[in-house]
Backbone bond lengths (Angstrom), bond angles and torsions (degrees), N, CA, C in turn:
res aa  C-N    CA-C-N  psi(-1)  N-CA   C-N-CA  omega(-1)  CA-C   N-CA-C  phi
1 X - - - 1.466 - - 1.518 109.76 -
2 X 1.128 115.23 149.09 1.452 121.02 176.69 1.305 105.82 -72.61
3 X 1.639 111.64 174.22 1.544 128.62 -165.89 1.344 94.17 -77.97
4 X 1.475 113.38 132.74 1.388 133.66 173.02 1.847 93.31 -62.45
5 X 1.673 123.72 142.39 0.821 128.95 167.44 1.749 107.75 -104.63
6 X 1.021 97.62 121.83 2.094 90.82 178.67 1.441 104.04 -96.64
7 X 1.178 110.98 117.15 1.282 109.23 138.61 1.994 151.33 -109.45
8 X 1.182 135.56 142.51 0.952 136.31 -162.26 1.633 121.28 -97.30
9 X 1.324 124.86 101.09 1.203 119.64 -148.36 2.125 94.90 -99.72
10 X 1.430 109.07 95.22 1.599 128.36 -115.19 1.837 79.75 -74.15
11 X 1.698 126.57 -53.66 1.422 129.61 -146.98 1.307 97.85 -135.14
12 X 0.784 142.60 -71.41 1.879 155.72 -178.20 1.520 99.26 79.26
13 X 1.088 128.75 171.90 1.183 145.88 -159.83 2.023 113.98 -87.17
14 X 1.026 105.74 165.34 1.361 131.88 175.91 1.943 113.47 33.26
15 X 1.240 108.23 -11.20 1.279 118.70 165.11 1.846 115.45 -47.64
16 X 1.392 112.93 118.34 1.550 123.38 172.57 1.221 107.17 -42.97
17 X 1.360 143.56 122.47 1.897 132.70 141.20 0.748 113.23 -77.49
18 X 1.694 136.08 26.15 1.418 138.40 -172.43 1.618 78.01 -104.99
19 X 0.999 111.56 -37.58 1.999 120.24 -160.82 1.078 114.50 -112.76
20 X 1.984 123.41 1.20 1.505 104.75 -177.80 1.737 92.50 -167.64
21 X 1.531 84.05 147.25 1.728 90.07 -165.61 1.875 115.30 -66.42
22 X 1.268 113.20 54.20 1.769 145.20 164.90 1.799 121.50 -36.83
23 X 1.049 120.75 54.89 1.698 87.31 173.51 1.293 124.26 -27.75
24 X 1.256 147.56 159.99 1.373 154.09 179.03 1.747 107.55 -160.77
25 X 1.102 134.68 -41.89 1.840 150.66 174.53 1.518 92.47 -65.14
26 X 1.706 99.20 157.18 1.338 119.62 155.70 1.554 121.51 -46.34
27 X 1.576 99.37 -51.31 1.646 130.69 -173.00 1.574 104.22 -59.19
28 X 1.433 99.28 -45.66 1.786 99.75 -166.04 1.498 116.47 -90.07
29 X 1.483 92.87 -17.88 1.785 87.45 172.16 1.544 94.13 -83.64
30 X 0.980 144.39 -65.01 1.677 132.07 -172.01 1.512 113.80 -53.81
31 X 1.283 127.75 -23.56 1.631 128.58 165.29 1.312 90.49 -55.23
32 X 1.524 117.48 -83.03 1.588 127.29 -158.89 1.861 107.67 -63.89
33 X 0.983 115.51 -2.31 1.439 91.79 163.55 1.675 104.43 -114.45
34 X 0.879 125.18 15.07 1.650 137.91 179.14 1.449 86.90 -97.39
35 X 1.110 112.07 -36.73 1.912 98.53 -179.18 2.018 105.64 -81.09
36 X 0.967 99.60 -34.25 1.620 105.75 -171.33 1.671 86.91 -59.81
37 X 1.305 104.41 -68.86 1.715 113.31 -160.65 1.622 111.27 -33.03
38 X 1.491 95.33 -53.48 1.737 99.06 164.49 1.249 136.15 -67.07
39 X 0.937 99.49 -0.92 1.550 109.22 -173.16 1.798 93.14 -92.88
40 X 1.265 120.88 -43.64 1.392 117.05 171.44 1.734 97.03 144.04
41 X 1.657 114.67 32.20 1.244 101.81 173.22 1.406 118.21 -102.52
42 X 1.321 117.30 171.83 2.044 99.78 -155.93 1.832 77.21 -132.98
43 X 1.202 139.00 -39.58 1.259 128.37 -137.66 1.935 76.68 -127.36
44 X 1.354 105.92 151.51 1.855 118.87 161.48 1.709 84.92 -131.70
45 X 1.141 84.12 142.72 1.513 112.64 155.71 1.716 124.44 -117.44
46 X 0.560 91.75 108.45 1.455 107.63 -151.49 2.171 113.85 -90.98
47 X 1.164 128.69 115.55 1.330 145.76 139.13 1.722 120.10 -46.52
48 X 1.068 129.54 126.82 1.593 134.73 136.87 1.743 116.30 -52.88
49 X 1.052 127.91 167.77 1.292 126.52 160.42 1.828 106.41 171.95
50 X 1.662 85.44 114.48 1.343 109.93 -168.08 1.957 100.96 -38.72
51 X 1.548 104.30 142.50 1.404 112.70 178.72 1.546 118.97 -97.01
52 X 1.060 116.23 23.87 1.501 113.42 -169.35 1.451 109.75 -104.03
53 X 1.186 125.45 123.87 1.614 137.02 -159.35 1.642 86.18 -36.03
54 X 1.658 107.03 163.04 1.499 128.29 -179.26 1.355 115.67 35.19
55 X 1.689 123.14 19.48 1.563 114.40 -171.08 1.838 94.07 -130.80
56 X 1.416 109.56 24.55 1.628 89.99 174.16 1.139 121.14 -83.07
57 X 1.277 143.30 10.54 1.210 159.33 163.91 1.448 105.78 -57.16
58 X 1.297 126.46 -51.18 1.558 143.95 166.18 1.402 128.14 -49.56
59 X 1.288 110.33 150.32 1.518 103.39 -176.24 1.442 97.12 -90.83
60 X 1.438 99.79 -174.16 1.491 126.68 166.21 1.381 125.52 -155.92
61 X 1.073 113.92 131.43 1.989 116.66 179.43 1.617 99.97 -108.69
62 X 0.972 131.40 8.73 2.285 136.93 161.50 1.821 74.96 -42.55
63 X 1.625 97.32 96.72 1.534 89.30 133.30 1.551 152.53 -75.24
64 X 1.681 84.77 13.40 1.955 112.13 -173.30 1.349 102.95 -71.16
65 X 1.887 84.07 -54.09 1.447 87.77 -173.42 2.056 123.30 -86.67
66 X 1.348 103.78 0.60 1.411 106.18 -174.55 1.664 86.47 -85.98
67 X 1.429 146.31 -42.13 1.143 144.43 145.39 1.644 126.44 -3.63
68 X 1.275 100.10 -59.07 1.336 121.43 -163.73 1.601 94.69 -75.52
69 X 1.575 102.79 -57.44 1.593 100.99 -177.38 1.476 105.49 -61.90
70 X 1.022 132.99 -71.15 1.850 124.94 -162.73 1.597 95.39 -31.74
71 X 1.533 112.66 -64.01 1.392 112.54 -161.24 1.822 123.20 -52.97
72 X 1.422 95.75 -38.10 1.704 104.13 166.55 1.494 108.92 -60.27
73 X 1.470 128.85 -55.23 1.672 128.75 162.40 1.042 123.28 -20.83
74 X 1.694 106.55 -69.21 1.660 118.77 177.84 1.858 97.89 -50.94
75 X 1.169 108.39 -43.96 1.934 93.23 -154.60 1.648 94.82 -69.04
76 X 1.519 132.99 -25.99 1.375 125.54 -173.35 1.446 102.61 -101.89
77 X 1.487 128.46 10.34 1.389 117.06 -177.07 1.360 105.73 -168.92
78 X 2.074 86.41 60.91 1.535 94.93 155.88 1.584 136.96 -33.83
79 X 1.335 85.29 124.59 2.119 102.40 -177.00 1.682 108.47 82.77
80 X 1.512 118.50 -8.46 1.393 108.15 -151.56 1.620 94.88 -69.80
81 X 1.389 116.64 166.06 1.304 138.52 -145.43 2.451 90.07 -123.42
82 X 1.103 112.10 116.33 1.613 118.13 -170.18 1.699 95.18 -123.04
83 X 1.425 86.43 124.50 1.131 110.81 -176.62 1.432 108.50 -108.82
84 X 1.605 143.83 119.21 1.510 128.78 -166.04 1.381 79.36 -106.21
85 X 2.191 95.33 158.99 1.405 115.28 154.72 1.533 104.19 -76.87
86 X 1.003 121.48 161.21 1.617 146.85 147.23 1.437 126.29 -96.61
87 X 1.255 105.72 -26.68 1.457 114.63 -159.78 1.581 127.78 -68.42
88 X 1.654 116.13 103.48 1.392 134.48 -147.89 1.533 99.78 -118.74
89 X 1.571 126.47 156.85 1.358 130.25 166.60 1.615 96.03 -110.28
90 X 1.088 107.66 124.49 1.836 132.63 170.16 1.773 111.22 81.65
91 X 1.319 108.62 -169.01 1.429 110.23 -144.49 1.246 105.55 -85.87
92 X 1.377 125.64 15.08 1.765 135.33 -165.90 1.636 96.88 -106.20
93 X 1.428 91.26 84.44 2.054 89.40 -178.10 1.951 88.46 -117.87
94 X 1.801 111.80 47.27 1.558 98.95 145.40 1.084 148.60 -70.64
95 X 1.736 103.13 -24.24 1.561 115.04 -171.98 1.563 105.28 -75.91
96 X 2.109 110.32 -40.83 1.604 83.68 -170.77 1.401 129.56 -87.42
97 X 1.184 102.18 -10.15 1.680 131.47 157.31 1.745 109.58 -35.56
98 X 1.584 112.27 -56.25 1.369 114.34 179.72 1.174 93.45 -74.64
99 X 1.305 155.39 -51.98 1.333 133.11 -138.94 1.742 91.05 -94.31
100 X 1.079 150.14 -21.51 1.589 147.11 161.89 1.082 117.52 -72.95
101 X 1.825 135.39 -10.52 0.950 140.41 161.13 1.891 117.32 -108.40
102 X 1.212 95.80 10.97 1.897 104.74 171.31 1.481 91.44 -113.34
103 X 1.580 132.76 -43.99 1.006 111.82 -154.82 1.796 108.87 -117.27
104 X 1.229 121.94 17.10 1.170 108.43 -172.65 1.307 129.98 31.81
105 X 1.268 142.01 47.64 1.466 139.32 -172.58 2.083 106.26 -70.62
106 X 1.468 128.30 140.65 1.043 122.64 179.97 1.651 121.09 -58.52
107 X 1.622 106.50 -4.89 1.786 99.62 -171.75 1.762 87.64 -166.14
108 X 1.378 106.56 160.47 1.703 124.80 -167.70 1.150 108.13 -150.88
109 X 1.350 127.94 137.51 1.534 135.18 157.71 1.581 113.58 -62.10
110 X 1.594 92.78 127.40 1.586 95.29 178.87 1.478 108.95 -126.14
111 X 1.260 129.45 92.59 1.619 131.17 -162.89 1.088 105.04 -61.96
112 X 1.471 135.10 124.48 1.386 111.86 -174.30 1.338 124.25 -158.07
113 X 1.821 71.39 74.48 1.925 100.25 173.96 1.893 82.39 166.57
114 X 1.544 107.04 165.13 1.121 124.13 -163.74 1.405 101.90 -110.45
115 X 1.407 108.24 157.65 2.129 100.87 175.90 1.498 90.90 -172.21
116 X 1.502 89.86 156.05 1.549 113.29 -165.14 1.741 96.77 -84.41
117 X 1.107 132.61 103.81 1.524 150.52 -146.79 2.198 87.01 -84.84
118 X 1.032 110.27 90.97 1.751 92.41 -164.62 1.468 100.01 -138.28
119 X 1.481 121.16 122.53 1.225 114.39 166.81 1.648 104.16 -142.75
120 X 1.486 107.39 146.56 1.615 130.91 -170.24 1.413 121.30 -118.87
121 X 1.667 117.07 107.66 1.314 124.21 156.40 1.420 138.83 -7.96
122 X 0.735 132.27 123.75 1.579 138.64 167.49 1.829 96.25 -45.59
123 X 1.310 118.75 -8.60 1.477 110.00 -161.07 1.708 92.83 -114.92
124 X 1.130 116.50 2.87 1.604 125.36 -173.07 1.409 110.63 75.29
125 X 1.185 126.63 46.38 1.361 130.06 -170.87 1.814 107.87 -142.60
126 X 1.446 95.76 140.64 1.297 81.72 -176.77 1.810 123.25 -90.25
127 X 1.593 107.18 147.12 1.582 94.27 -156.30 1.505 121.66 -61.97
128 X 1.525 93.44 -18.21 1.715 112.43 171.78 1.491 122.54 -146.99
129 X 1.261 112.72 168.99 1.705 95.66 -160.19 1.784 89.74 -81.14
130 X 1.254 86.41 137.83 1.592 117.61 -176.80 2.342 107.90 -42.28
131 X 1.555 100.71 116.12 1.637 110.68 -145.41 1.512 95.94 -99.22
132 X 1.256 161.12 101.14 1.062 142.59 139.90 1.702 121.67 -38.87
133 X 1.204 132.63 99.42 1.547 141.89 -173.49 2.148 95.95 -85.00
134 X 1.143 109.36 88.93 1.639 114.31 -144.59 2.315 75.37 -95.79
135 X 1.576 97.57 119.01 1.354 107.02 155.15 1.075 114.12 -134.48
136 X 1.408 117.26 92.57 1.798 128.07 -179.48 1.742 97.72 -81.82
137 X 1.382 98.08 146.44 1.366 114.63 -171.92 2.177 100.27 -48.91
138 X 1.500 116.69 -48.81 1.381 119.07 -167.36 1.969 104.26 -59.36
139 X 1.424 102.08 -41.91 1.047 122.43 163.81 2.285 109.87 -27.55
140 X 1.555 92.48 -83.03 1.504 95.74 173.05 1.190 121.88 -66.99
141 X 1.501 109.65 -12.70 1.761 102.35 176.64 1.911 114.82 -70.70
142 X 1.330 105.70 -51.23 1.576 116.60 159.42 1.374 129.49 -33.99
143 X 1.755 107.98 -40.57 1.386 115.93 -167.13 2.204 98.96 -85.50
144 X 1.425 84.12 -34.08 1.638 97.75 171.93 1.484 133.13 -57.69
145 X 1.735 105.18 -36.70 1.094 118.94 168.95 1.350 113.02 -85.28
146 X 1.680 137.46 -29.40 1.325 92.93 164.61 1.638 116.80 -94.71
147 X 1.405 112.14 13.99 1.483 94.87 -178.50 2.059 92.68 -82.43
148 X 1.013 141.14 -55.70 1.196 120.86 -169.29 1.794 110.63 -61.18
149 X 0.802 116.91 -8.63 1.856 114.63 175.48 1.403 98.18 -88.45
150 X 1.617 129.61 -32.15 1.198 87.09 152.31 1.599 123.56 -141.08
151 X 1.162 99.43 91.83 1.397 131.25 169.88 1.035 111.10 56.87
152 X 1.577 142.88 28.12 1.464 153.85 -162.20 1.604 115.07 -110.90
153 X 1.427 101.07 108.72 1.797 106.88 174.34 1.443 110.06 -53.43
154 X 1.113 111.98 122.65 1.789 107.75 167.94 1.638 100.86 -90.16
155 X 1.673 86.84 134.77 1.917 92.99 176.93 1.721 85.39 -106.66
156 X 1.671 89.13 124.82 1.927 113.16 161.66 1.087 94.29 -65.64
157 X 1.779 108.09 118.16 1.544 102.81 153.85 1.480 112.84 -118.03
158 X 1.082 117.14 129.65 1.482 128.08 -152.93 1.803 100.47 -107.00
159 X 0.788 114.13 146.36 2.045 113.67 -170.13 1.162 109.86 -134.34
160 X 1.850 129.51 -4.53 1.025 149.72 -169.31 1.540 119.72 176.02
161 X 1.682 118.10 157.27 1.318 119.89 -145.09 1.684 84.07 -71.77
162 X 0.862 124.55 -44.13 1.690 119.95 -162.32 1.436 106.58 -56.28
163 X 0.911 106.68 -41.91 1.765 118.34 -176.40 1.575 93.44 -56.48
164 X 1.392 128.89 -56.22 1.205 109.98 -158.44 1.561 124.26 -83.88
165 X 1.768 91.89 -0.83 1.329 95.58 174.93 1.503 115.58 -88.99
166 X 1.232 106.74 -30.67 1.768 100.30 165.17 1.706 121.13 -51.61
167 X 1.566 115.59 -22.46 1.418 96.73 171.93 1.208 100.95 -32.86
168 X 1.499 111.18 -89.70 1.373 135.37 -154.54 2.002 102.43 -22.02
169 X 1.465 116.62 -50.27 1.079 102.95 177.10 1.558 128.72 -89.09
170 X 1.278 124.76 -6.59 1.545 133.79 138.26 1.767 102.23 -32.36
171 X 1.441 115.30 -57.53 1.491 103.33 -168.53 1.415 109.22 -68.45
172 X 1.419 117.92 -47.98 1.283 116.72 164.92 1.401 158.40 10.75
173 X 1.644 82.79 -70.42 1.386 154.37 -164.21 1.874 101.61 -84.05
174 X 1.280 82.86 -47.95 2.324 89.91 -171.92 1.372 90.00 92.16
175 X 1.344 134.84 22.69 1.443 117.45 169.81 1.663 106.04 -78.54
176 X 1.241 105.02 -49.22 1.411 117.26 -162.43 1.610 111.40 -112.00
177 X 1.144 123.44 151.12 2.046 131.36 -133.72 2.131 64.42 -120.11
178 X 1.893 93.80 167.68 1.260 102.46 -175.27 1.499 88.08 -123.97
179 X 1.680 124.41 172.32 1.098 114.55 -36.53 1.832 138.07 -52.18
180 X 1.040 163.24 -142.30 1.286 144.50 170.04 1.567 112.88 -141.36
181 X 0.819 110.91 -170.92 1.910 103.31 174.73 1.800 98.86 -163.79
182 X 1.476 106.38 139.04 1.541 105.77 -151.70 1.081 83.62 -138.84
183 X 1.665 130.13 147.10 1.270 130.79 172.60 1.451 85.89 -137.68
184 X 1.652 114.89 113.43 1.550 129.43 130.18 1.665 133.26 -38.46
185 X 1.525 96.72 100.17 1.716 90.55 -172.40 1.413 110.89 -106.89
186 X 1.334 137.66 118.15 1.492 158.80 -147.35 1.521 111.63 -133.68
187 X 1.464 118.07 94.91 1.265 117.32 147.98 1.405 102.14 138.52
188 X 1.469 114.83 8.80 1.517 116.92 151.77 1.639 115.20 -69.08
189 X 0.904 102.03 132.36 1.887 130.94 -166.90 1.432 94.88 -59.56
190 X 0.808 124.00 -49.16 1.936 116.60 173.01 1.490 108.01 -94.61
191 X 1.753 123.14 3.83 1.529 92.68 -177.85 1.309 107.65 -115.46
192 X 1.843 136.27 -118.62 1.436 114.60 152.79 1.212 114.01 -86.68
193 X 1.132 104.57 172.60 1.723 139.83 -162.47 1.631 97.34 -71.92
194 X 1.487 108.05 151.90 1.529 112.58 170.12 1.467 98.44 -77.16
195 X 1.385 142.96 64.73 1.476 112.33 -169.55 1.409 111.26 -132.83
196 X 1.275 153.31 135.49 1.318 148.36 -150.20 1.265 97.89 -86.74
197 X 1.296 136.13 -66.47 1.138 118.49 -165.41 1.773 119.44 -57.44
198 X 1.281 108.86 -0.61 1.606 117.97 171.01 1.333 111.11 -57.69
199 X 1.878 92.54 -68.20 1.526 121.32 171.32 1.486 121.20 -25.75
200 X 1.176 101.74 -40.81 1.715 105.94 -173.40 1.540 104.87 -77.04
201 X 1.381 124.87 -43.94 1.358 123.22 173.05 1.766 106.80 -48.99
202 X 1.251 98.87 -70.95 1.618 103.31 -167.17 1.534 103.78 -47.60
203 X 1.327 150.97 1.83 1.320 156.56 149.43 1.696 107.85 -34.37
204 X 1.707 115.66 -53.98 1.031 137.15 168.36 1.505 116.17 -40.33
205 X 1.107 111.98 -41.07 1.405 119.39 -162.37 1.542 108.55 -112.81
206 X 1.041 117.36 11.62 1.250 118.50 -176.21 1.823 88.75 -77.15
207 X 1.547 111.33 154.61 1.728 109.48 164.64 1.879 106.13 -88.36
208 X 1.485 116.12 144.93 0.890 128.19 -179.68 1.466 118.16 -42.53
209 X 1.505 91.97 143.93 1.571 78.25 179.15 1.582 116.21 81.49
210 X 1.051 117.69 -19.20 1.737 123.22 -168.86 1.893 111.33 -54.43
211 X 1.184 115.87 107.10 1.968 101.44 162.35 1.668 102.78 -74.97
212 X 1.264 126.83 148.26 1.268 140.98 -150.51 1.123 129.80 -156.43
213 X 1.547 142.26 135.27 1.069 116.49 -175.77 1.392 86.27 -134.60
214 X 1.515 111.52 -163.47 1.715 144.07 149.92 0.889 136.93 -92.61
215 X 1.126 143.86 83.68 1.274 138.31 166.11 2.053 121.95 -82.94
216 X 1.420 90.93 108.55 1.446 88.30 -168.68 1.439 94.87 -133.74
217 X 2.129 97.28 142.16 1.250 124.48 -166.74 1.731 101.75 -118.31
218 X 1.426 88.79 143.21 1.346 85.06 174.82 2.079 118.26 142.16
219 X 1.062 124.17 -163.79 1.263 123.56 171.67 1.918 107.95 -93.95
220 X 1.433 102.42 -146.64 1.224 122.22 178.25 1.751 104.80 -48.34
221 X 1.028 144.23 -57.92 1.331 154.22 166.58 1.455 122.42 -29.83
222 X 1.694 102.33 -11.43 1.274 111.34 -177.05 1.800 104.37 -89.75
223 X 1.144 127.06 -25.77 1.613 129.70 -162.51 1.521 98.90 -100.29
224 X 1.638 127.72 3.41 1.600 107.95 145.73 1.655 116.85 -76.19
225 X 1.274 103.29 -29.50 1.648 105.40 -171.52 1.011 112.24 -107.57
226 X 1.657 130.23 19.01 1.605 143.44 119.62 1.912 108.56 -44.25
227 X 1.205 91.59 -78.22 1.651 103.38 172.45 1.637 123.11 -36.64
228 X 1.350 99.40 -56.49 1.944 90.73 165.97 1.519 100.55 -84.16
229 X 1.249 158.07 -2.53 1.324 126.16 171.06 1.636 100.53 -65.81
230 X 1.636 115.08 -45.21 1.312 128.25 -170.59 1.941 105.66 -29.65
231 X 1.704 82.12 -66.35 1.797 117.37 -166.28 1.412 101.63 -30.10
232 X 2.012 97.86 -46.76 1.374 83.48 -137.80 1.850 95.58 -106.59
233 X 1.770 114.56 26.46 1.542 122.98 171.35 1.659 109.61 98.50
234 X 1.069 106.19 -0.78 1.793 101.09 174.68 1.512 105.75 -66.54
235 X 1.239 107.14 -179.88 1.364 138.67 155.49 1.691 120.25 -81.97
236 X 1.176 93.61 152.65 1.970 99.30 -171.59 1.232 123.51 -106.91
237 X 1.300 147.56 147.45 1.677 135.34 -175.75 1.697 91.95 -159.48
238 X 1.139 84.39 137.60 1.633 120.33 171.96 1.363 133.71 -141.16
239 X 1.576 141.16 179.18 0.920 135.09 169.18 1.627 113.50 128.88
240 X 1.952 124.84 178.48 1.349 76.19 -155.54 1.890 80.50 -118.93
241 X 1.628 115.98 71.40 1.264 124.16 159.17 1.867 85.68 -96.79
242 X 1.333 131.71 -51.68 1.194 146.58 -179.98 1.674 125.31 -44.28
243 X 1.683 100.96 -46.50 1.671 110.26 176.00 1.906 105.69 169.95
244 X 0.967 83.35 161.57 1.587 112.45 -175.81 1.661 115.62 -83.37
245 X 1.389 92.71 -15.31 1.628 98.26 -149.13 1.917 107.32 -102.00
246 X 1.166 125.24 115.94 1.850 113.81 158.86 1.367 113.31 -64.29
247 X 1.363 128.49 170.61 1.336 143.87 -157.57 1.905 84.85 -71.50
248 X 1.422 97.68 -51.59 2.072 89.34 -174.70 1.696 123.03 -52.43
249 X 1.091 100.21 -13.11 1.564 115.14 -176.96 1.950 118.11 106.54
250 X 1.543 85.39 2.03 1.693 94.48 -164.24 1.557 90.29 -90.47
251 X 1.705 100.43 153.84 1.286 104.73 172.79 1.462 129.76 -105.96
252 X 1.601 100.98 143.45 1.068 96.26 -173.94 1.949 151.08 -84.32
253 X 1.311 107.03 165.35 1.582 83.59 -154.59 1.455 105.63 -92.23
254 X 2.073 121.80 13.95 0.960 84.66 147.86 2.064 65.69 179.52
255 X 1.525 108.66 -135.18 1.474 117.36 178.34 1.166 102.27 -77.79
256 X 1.282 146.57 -47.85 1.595 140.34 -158.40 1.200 109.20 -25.60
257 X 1.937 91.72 -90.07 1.519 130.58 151.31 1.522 110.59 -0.34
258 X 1.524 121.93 -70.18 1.386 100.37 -173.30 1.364 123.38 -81.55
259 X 1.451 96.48 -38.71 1.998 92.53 172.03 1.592 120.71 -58.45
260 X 1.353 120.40 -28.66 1.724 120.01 153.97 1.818 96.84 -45.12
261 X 0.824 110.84 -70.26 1.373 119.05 -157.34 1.609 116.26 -47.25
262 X 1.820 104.64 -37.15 1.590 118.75 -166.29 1.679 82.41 -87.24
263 X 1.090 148.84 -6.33 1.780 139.31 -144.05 1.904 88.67 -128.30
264 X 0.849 123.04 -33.72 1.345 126.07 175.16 1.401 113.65 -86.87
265 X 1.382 119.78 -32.46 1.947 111.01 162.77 1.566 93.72 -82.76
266 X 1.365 142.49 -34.99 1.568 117.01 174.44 1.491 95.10 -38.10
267 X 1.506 101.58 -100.33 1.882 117.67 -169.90 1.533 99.98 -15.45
268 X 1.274 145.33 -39.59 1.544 141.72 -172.64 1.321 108.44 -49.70
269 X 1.420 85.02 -52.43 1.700 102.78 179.17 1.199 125.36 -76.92
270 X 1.386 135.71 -2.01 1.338 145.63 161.58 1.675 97.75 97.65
271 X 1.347 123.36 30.68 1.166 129.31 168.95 1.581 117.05 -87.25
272 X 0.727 126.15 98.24 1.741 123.57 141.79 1.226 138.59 -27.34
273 X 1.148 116.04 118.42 2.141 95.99 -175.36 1.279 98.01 -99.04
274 X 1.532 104.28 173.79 1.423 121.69 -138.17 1.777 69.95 -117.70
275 X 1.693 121.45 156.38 1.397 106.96 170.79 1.938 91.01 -116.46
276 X 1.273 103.21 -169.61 1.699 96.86 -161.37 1.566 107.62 -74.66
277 X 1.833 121.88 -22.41 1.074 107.05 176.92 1.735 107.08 -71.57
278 X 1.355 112.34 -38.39 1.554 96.80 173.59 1.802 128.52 -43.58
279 X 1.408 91.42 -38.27 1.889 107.38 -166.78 0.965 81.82 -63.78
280 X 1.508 140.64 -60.30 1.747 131.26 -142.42 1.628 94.29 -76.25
281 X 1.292 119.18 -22.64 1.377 112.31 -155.39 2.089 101.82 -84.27
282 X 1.452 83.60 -37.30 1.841 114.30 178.92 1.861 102.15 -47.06
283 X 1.532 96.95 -47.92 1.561 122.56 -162.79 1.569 107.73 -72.29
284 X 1.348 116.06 -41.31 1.531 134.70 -158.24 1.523 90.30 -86.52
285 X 1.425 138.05 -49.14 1.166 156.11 147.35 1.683 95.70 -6.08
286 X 0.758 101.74 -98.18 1.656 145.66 -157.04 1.842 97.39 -38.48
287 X 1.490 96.31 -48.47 1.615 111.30 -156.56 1.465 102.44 -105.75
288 X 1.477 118.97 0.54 1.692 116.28 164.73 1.621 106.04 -69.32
């Protein structure tokens, strides 16, 4: 099997840093991915998050400041390979548009399919008012056209089986360039399940040819279906947009911690990691 590529999915969105170990600063996202990088991560995937005292919880599309951050990354994580989110609710996709066309990053989130964003209380209540995450096909065609103008891998992120079967007709289609890169996302409350024996089905449905990873959300339940993504040749992602939790159940005090953690069940598995000049090289491959 080829070299597992790790990536570290560094801050993720709307999460408190009053309540959870969060980069949100220039300083703290390049600390905390200087810890990932060493730990053996090659790729960040990377969040905005507005800088204004009591508002890091919030996003941000300041391509000043998405600027500022890549460039602090690059200086603590020589060669590393930055992957931006995109991921917006309704038809106003200016902000991530500017920040993929200020910052050239080598790879981008491309959501691609829509889902009712829904999760429910132990008290029968829902934990937030019920989210439509809206990805209309014109929607990804826009985000598609400027990521190939300028030279940007779109990562498929798929949230459900249907979603991932439309790659295949995106390529079809001439929407989407071959080979492709698909990220399986597992353990959103309305999408699929963190569950391995899922995993093994959706193998089926992957489009030929696909490089691929895991992206899995969640607690302790998440590091069996780390382990079969490994098994079965994917790619790896961690970090704590992803979970709070180490394989022991203890939490962690921040990215280090888990990317040690995701790089040591690779090697279990007789995986190799990929280092960032490989990923870019894996990536450049992939997206000619």
């Amino acid at each position: 099997m080829e070299k597992a590529i790790v990536t570290c999915s560094l801050t993720g969105v709307l999460t408190d840093p009053r309540q959870h170990p969060v980069p949100v600063t220039v300083a703290e996202m390049a600390a905390s991915a200087r810890d990932a990088y060493n730990a053996g991560a090659a790729v960040m995937h990377l969040h905005f998050r507005n800088q204004e005292p009591g508002k890091g919880h919030l996003p941000s599309w300041d391509p000043q400041l998405a600027a500022g951050i890549a460039q602090a990354i690059r200086e603590a994580c020589p060669g590393v390979v930055l992957n931006f989110s995109t991921g917006t609710v309704g038809a106003d996709i200016s902000g991530p548009l500017a920040c993929l066309e200020q910052c050239k990053p080598e790879m981008a989130a491309m959501n691609s399919g829509s889902l009712n964003y829904l999760k429910a209380t132990s008290a029968g209540e829902w934990a937030w008012k019920p989210l439509l995450f809206d990805n209309p096909v014109d929607k990804i065609a826009a985000y598609l056209k400027v990521m190939h103008e300028n030279g940007i891998t779109p990562e498929c992120e798929c949230f459900d089986v249907g979603i991932l079967r439309s790659i295949s007709m995106f390529r079809q289609v001439g929407l989407m360039r071959d080979p492709l890169h698909v990220s399986l996302v597992m353990g959103v409350a309305s999408g699929m399940p963190a569950d391995v024996e899922l995993l093994q089905v959706l193998m089926k449905y992957l489009p030929q040819g696909a490089h691929w990873q895991g992206i899995v959300i969640g607690r302790q339940e998440v590091w069996p279906v780390h382990r079969r993504v490994a098994e079965l040749g994917g790619h790896l992602r961690t970090g704590v947009e992803d979970t709070f939790y180490l394989p022991d159940g203890s939490r962690t005090t921040g990215n280090g911690p888990l990317i040690a953690a995701l790089v040591r069940l690779a090697r279990d598995c007789g995986r190799e990691i990929a280092s960032p000049d490989e990923a870019r090289a894996a990536i450049a491959r992939r997206a000619a």
